[in-house]
Chimera marker file (.cmm) of the C-alpha trace (Angstrom):
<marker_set name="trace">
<marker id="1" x="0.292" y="12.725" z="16.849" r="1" g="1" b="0" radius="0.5"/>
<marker id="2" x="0.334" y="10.586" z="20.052" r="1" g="1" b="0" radius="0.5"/>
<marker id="3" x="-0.223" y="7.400" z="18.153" r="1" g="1" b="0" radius="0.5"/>
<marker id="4" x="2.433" y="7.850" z="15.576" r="1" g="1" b="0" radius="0.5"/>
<marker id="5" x="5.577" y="5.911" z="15.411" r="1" g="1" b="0" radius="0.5"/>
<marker id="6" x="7.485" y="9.142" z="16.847" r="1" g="1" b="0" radius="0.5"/>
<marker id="7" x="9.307" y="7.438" z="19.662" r="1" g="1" b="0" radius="0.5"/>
<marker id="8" x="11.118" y="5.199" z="17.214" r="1" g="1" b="0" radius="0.5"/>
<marker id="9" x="11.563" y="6.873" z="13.813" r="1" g="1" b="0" radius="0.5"/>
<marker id="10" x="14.758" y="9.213" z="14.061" r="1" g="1" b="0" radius="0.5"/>
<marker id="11" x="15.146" y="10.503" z="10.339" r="1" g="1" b="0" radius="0.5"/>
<marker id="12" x="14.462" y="9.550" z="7.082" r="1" g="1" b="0" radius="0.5"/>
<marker id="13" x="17.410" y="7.063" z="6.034" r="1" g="1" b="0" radius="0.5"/>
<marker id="14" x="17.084" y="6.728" z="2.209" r="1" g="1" b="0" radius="0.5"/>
<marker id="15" x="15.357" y="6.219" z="-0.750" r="1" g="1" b="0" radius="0.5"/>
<marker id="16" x="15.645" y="3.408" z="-2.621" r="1" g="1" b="0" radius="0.5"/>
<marker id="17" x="15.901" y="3.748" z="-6.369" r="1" g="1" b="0" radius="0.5"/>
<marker id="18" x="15.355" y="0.485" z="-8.648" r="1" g="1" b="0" radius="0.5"/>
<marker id="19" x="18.085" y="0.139" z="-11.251" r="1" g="1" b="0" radius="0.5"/>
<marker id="20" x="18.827" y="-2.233" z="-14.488" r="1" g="1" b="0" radius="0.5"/>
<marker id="21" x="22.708" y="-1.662" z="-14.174" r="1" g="1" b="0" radius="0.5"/>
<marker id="22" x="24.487" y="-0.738" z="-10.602" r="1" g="1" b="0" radius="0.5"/>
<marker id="23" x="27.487" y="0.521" z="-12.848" r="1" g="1" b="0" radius="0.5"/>
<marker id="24" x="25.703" y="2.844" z="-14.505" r="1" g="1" b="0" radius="0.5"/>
<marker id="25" x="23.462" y="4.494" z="-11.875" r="1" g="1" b="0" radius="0.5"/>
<marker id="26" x="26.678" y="4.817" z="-9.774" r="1" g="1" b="0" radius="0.5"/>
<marker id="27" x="28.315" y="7.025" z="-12.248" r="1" g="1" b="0" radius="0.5"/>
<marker id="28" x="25.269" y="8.995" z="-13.501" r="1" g="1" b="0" radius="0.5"/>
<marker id="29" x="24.784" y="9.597" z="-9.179" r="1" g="1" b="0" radius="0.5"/>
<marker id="30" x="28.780" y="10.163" z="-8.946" r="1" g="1" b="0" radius="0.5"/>
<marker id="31" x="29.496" y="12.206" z="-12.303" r="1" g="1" b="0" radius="0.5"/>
<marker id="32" x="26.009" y="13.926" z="-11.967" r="1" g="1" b="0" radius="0.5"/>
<marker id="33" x="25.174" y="14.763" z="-8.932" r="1" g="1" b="0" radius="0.5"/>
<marker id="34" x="28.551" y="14.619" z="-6.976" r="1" g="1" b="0" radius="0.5"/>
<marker id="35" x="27.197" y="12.193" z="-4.852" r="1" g="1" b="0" radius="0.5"/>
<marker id="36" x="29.878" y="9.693" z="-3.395" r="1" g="1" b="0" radius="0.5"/>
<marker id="37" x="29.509" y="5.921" z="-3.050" r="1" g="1" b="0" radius="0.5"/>
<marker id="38" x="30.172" y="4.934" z="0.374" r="1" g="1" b="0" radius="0.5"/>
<marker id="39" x="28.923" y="1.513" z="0.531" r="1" g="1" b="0" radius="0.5"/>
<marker id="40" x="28.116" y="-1.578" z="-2.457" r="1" g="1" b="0" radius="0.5"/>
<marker id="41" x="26.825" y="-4.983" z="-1.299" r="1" g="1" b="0" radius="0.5"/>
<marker id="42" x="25.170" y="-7.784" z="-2.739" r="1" g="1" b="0" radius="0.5"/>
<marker id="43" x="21.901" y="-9.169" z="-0.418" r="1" g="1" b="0" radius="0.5"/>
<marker id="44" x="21.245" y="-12.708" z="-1.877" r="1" g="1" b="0" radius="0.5"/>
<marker id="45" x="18.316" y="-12.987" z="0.771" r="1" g="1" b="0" radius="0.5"/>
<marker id="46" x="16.571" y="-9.867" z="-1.243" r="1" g="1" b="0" radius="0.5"/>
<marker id="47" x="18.407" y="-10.799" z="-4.298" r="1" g="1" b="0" radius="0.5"/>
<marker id="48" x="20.000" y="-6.752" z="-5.352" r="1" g="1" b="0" radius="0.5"/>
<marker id="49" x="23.421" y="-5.615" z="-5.651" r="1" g="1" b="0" radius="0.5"/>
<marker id="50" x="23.022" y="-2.663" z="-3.848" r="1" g="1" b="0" radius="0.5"/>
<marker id="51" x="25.180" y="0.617" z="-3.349" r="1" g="1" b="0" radius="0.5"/>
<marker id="52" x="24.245" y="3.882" z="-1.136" r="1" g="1" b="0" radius="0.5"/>
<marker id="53" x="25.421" y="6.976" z="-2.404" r="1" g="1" b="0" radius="0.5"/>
<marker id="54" x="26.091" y="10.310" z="0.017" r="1" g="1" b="0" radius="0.5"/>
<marker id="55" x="26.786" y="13.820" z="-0.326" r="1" g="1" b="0" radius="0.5"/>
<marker id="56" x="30.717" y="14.567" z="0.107" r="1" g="1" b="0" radius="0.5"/>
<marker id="57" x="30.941" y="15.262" z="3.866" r="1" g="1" b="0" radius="0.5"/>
<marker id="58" x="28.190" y="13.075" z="4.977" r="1" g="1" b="0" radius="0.5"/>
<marker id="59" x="29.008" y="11.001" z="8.228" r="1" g="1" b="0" radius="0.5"/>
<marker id="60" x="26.471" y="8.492" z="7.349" r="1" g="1" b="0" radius="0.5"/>
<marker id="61" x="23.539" y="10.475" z="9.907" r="1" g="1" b="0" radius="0.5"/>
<marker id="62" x="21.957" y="12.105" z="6.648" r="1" g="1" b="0" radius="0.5"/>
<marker id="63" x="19.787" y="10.489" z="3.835" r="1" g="1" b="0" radius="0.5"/>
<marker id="64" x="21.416" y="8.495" z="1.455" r="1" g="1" b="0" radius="0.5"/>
<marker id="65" x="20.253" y="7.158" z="-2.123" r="1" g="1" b="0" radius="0.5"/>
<marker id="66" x="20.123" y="3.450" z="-2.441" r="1" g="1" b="0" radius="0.5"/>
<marker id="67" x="20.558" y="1.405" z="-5.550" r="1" g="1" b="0" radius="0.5"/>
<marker id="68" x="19.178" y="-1.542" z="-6.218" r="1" g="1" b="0" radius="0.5"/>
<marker id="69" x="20.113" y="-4.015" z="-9.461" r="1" g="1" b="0" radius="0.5"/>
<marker id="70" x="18.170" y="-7.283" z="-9.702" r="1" g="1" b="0" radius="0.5"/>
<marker id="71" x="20.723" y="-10.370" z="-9.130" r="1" g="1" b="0" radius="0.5"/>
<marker id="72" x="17.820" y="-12.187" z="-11.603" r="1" g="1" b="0" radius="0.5"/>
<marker id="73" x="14.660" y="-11.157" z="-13.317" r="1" g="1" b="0" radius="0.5"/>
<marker id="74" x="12.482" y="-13.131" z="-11.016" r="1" g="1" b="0" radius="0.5"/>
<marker id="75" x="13.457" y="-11.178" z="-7.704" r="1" g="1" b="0" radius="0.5"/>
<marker id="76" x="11.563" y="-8.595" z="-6.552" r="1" g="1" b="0" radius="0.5"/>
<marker id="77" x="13.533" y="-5.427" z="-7.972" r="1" g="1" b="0" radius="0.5"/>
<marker id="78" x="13.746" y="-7.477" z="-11.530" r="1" g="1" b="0" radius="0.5"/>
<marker id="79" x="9.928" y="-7.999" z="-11.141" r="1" g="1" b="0" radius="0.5"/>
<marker id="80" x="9.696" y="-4.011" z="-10.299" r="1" g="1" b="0" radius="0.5"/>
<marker id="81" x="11.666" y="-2.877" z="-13.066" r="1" g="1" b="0" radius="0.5"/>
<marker id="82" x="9.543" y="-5.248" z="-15.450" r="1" g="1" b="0" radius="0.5"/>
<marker id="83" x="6.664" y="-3.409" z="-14.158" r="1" g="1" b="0" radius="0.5"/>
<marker id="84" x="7.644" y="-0.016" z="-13.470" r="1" g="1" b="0" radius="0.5"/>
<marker id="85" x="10.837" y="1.068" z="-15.034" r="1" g="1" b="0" radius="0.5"/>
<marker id="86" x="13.965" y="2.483" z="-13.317" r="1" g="1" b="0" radius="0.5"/>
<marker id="87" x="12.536" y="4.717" z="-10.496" r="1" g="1" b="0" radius="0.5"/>
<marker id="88" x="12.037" y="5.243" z="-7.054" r="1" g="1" b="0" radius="0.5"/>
<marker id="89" x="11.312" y="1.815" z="-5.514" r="1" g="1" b="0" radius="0.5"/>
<marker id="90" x="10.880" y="3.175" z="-1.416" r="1" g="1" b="0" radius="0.5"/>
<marker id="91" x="11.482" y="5.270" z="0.779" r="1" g="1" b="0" radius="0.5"/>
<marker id="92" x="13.091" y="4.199" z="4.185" r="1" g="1" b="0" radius="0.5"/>
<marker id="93" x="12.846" y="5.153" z="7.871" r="1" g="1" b="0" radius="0.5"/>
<marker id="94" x="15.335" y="5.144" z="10.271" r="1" g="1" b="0" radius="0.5"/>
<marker id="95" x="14.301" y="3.776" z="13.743" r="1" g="1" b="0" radius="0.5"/>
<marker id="96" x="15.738" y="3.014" z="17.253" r="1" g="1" b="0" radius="0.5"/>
<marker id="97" x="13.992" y="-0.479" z="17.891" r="1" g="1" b="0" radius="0.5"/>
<marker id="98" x="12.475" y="-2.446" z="14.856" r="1" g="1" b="0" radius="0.5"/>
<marker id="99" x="10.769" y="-5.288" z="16.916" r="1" g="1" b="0" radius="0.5"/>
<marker id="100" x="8.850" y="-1.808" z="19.169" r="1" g="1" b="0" radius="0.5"/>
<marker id="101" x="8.453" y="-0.625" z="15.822" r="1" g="1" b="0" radius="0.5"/>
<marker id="102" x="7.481" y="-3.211" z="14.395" r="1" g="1" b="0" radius="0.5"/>
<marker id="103" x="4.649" y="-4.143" z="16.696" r="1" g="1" b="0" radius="0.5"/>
<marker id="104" x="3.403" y="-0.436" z="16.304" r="1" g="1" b="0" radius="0.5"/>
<marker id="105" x="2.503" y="-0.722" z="12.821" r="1" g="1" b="0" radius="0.5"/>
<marker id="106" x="0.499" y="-4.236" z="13.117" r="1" g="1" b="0" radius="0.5"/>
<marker id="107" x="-0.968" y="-2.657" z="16.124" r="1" g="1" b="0" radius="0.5"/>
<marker id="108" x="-2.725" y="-0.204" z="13.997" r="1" g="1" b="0" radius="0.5"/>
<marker id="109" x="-3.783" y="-2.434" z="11.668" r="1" g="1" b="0" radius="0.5"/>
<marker id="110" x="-0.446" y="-2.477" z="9.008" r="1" g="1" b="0" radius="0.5"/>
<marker id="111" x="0.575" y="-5.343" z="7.043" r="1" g="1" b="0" radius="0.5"/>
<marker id="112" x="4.546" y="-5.432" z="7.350" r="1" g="1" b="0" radius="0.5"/>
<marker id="113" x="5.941" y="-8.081" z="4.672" r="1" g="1" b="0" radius="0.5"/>
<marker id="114" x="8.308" y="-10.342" z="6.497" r="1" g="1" b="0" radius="0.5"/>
<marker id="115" x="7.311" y="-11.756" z="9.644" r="1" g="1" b="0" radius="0.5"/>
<marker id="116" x="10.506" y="-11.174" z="11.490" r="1" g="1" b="0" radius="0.5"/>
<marker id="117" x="13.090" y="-8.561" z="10.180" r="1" g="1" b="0" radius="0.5"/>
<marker id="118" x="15.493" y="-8.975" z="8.010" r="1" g="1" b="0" radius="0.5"/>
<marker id="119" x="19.452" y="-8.894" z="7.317" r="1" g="1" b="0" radius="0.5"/>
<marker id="120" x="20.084" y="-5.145" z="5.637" r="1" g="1" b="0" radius="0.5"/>
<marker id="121" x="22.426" y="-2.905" z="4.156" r="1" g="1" b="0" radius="0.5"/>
<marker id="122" x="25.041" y="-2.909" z="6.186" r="1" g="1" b="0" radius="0.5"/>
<marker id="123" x="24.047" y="-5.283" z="8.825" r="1" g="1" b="0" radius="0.5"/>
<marker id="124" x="20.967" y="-3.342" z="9.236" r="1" g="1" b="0" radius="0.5"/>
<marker id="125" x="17.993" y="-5.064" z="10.246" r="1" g="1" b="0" radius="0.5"/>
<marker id="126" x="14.612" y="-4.375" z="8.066" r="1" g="1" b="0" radius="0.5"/>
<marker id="127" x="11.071" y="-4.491" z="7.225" r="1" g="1" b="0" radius="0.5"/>
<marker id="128" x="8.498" y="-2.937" z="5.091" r="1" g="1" b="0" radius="0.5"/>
<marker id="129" x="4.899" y="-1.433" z="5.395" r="1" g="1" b="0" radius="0.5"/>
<marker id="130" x="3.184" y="-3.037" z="2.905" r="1" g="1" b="0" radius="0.5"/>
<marker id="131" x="1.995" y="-0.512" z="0.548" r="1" g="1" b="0" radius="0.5"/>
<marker id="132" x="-1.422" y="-0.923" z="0.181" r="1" g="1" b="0" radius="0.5"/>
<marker id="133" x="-0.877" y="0.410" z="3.787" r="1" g="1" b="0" radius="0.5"/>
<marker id="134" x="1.188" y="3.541" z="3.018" r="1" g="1" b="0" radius="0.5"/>
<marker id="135" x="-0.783" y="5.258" z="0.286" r="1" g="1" b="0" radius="0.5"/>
<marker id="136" x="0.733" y="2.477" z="-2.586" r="1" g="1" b="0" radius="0.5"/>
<marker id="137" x="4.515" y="3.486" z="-0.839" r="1" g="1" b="0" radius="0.5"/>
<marker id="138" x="6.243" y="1.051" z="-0.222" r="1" g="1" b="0" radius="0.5"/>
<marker id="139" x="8.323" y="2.053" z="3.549" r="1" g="1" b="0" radius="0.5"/>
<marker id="140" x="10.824" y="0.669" z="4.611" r="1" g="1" b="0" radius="0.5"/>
<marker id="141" x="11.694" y="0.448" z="8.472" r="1" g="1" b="0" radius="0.5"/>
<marker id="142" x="15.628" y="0.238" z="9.300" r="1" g="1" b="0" radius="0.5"/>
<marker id="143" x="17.441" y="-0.204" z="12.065" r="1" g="1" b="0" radius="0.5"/>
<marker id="144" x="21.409" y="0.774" z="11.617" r="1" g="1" b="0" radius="0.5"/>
<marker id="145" x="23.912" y="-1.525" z="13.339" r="1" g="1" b="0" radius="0.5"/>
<marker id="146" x="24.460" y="0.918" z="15.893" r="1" g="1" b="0" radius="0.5"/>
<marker id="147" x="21.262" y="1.165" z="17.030" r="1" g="1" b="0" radius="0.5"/>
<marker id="148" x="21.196" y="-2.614" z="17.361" r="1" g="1" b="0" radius="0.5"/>
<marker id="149" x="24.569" y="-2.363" z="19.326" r="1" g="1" b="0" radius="0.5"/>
<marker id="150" x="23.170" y="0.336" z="21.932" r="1" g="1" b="0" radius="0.5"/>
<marker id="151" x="20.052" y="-1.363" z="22.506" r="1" g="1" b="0" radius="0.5"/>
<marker id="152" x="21.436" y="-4.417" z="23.554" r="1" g="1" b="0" radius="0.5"/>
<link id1="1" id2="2" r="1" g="1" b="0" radius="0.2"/>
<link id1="2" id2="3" r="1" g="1" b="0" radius="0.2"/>
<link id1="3" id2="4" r="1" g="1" b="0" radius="0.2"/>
<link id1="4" id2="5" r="1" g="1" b="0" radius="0.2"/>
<link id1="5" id2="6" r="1" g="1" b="0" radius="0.2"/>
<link id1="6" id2="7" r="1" g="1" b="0" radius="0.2"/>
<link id1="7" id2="8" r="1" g="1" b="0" radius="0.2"/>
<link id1="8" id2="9" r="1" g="1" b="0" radius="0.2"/>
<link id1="9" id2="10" r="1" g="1" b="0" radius="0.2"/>
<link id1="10" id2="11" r="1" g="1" b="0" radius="0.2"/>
<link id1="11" id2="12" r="1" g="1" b="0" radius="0.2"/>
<link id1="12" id2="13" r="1" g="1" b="0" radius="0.2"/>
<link id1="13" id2="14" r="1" g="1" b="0" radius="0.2"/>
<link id1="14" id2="15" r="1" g="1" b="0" radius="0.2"/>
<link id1="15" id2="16" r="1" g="1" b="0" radius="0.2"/>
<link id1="16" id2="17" r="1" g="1" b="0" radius="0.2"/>
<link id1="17" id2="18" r="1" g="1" b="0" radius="0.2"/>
<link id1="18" id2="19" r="1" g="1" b="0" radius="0.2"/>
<link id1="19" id2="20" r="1" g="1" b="0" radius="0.2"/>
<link id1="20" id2="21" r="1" g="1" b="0" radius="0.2"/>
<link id1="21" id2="22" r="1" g="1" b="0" radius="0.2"/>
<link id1="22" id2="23" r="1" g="1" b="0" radius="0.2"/>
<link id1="23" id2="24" r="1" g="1" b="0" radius="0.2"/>
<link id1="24" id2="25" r="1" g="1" b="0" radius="0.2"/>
<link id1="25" id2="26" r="1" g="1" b="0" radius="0.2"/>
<link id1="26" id2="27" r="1" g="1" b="0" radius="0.2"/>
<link id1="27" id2="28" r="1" g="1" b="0" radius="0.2"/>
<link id1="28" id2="29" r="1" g="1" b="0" radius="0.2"/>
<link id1="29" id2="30" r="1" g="1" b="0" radius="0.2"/>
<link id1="30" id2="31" r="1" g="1" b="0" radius="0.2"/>
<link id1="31" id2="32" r="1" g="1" b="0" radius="0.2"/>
<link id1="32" id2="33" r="1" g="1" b="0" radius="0.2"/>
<link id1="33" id2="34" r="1" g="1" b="0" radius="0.2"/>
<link id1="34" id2="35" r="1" g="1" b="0" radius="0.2"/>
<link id1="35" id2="36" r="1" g="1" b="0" radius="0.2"/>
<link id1="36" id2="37" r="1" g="1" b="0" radius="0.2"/>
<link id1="37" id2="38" r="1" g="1" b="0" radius="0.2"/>
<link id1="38" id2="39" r="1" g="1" b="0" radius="0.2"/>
<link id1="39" id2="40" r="1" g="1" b="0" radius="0.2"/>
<link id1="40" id2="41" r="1" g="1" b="0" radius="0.2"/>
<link id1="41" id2="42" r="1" g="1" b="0" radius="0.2"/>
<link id1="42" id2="43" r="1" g="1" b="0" radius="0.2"/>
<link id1="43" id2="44" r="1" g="1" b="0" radius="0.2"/>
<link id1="44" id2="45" r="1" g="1" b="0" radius="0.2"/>
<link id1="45" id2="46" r="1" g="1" b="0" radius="0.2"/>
<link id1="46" id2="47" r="1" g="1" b="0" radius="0.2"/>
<link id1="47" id2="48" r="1" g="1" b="0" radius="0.2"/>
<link id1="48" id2="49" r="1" g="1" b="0" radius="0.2"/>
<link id1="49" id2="50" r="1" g="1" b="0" radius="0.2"/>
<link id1="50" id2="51" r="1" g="1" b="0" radius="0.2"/>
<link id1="51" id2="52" r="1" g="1" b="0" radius="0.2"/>
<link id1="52" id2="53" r="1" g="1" b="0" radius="0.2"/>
<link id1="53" id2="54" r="1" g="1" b="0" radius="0.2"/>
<link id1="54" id2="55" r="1" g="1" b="0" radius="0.2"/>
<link id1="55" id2="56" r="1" g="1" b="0" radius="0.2"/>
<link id1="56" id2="57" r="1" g="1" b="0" radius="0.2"/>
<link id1="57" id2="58" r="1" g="1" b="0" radius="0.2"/>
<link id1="58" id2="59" r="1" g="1" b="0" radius="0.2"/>
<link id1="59" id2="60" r="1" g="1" b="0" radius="0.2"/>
<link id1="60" id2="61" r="1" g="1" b="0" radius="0.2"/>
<link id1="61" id2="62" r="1" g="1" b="0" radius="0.2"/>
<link id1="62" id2="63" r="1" g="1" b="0" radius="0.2"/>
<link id1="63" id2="64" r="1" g="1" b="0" radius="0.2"/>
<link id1="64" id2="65" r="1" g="1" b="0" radius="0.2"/>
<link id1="65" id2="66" r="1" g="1" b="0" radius="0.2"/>
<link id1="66" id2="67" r="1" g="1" b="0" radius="0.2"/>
<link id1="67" id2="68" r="1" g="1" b="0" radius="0.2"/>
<link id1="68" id2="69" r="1" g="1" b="0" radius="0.2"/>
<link id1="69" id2="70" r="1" g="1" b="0" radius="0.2"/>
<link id1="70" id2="71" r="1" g="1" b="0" radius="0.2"/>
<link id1="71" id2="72" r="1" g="1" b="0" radius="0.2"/>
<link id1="72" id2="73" r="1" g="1" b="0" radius="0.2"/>
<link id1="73" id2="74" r="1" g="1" b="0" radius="0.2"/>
<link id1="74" id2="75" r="1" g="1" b="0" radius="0.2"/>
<link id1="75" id2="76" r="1" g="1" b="0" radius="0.2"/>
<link id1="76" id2="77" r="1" g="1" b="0" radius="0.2"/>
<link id1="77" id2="78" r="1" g="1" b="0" radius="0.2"/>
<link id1="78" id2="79" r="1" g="1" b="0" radius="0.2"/>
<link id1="79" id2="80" r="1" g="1" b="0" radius="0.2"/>
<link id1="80" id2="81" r="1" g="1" b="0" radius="0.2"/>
<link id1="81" id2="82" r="1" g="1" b="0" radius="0.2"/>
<link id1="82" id2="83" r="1" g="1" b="0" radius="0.2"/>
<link id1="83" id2="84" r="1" g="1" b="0" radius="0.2"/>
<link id1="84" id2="85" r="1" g="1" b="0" radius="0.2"/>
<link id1="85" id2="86" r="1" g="1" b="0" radius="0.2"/>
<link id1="86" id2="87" r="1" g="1" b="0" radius="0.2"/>
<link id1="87" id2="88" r="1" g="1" b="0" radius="0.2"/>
<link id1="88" id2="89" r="1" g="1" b="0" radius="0.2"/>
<link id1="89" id2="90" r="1" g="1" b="0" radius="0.2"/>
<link id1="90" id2="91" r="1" g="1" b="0" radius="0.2"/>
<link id1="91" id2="92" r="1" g="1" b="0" radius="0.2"/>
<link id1="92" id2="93" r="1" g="1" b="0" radius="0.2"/>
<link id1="93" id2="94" r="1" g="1" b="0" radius="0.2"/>
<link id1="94" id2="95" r="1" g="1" b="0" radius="0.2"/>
<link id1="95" id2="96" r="1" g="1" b="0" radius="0.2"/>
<link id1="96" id2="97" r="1" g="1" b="0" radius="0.2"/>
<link id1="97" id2="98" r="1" g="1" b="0" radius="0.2"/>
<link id1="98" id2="99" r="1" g="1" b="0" radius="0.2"/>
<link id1="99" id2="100" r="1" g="1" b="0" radius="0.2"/>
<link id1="100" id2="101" r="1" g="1" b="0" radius="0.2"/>
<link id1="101" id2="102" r="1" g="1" b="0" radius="0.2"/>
<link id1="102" id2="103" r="1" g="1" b="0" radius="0.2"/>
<link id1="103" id2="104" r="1" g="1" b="0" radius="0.2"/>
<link id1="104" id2="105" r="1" g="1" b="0" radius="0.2"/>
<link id1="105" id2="106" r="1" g="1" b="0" radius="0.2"/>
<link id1="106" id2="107" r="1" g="1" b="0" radius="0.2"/>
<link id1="107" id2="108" r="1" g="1" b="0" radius="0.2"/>
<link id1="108" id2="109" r="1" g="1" b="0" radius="0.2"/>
<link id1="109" id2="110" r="1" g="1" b="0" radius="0.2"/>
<link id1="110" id2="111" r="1" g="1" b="0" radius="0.2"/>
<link id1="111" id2="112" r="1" g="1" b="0" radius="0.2"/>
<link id1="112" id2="113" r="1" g="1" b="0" radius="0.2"/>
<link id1="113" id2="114" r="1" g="1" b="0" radius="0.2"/>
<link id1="114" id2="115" r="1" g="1" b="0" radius="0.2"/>
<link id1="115" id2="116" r="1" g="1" b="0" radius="0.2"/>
<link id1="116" id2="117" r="1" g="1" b="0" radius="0.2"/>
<link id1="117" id2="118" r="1" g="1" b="0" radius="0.2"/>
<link id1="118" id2="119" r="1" g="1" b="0" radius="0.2"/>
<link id1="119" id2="120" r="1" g="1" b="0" radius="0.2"/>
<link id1="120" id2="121" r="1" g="1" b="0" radius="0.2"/>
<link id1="121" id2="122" r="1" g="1" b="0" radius="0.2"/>
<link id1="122" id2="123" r="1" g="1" b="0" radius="0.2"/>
<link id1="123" id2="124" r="1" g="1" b="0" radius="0.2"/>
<link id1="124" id2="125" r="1" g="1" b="0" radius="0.2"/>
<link id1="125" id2="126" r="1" g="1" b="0" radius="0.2"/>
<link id1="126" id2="127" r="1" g="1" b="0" radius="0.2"/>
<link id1="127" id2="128" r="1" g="1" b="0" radius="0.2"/>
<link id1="128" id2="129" r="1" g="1" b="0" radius="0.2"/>
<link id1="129" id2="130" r="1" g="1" b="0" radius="0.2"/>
<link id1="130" id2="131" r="1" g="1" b="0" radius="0.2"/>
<link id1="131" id2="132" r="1" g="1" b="0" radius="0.2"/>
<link id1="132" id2="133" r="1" g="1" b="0" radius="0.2"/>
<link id1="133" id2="134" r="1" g="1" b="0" radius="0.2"/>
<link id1="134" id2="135" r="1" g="1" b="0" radius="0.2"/>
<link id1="135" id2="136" r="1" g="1" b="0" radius="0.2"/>
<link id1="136" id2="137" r="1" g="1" b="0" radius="0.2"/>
<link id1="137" id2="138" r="1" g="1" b="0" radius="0.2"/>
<link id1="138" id2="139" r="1" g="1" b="0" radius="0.2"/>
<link id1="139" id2="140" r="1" g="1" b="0" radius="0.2"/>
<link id1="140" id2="141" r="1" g="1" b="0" radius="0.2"/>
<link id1="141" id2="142" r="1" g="1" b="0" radius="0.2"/>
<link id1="142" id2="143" r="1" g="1" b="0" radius="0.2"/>
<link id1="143" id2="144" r="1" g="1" b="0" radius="0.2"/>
<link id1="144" id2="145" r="1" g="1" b="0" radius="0.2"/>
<link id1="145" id2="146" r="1" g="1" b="0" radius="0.2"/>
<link id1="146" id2="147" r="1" g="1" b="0" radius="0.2"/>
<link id1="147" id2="148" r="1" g="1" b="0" radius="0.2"/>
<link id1="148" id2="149" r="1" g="1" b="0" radius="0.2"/>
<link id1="149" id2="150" r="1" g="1" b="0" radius="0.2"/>
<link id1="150" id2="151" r="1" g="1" b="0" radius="0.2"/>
<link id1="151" id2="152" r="1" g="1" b="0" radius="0.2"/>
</marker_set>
């Protein structure tokens, strides 16, 4: 597709997964699946205690599993799992340059939520397609640190 977002997106970087109890979800992803935590941090601007979970081995290139605990009832995780339940929450996309990418999206006629990005897991920077956009997904757009280092 020559109108895609293909000179930007590098890999799919996680999936978010909505959670009640970040203790919990670690050790069911830990004892369970094997999976090891690598990173937990709490994002009062997005209001989660978060954690990403790897495979043993993984350098932090492949797809992780996020979790993300309200830090209240009223943010929008605790308003999710009101909704919704525990479950996938959205699905995120690694890119080189979330400003190009950014502009992309709204050039084709995509709502993105925040009007600027935002501080991330990490000291990512992110957005989202809203998901009346994306097929009622709701995608995430991330740019790692280190992309933000080489660019500049």
């Amino acid at each position: 597709m020559n109108d895609a977002l293909n000179p930007f997106v590098t890999a799919v970087d996680h999936v978010g997964i909505a959670v009640p109890d970040l203790d919990e979800a670690i050790a069911f992803y830990r004892d369970v699946l094997g999976l090891e935590l690598t990173h937990v941090e709490t994002n009062e601007g997005q209001g989660v205690r978060e954690a990403m979970m790897r495979p043993p081995g993984d350098d932090g290139t492949g797809t992780a599993v996020q979790l993300l605990a309200p830090l209240a009832p009223d943010t929008t995780i605790g308003k999710f799992l009101d909704r919704r339940g525990p479950g996938v929450q959205q699905v995120a996309v690694r890119v080189t340059d979330i400003e190009a990418a950014t502009d992309a999206l709204r050039a084709k006629g995509l709502r993105v939520v925040f009007e600027d990005p935002q501080p991330g897991t990490e000291n990512s920077l992110t957005n989202f397609v809203h998901p009346k956009d994306a097929g009622g997904v709701l995608i995430e757009l991330v740019e790692p640190a280190s992309e933000q280092a080489r660019r500049r």
